[in-house]
C-alpha positions in Angstrom: 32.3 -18.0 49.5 32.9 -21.3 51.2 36.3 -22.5 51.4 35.8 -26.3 51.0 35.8 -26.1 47.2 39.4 -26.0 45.2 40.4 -23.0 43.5 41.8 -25.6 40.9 38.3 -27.0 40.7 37.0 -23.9 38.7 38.4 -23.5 35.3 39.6 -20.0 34.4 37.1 -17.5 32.5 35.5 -18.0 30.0 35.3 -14.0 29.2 38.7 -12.8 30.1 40.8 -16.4 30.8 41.9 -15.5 33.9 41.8 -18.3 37.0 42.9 -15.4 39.5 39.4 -14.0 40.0 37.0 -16.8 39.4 35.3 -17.3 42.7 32.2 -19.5 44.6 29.6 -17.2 45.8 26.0 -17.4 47.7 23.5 -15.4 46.5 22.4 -13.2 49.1 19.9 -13.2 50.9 19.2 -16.7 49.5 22.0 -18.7 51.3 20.6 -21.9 49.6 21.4 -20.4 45.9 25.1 -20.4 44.5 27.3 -18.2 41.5 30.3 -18.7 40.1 31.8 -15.0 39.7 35.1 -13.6 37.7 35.7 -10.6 40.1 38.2 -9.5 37.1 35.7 -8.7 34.6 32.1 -9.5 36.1 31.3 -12.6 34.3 28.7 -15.0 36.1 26.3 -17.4 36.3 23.6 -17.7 39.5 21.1 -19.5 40.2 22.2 -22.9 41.2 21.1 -25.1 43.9 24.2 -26.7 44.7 27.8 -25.5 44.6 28.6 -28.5 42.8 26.3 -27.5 39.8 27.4 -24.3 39.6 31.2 -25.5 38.8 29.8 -28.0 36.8 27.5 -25.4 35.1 30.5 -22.4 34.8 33.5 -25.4 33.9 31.2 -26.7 30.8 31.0 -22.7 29.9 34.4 -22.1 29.9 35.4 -25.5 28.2 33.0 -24.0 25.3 35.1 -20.7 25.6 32.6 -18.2 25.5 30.1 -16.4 27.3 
């Protein structure tokens, strides 16, 4: 996970709500590929090429509420 990106950034899940678990991942081994994963209840989403799409990708799924 890289650090550089605000926990407040990331809105909370869209699966069980919760902000607590919601965390910035690489995909390894592909350190140019990023996730956004609730460690609370295993939602995700992969496959992005920046980390800045992949909290824009997982924010516009959790403003829609579902998953």
């Amino acid at each position: 996970m890289k650090e550089g990106l605000a926990m407040a950034e990331l809105k909370p899940c869209p699966k069980c709500k919760t902000r607590r678990g919601v965390y910035v991942v690489t995909l390894a081994p592909y350190k140019d590929l990023f996730a956004v994963e609730c460690t609370i209840c295993g939602e995700f989403i992969s496959g992005y090429r920046t980390e800045e799409k992949a909290v824009e990708a997982w924010n516009r799924r959790a403003g829609d509420g579902g998953g």
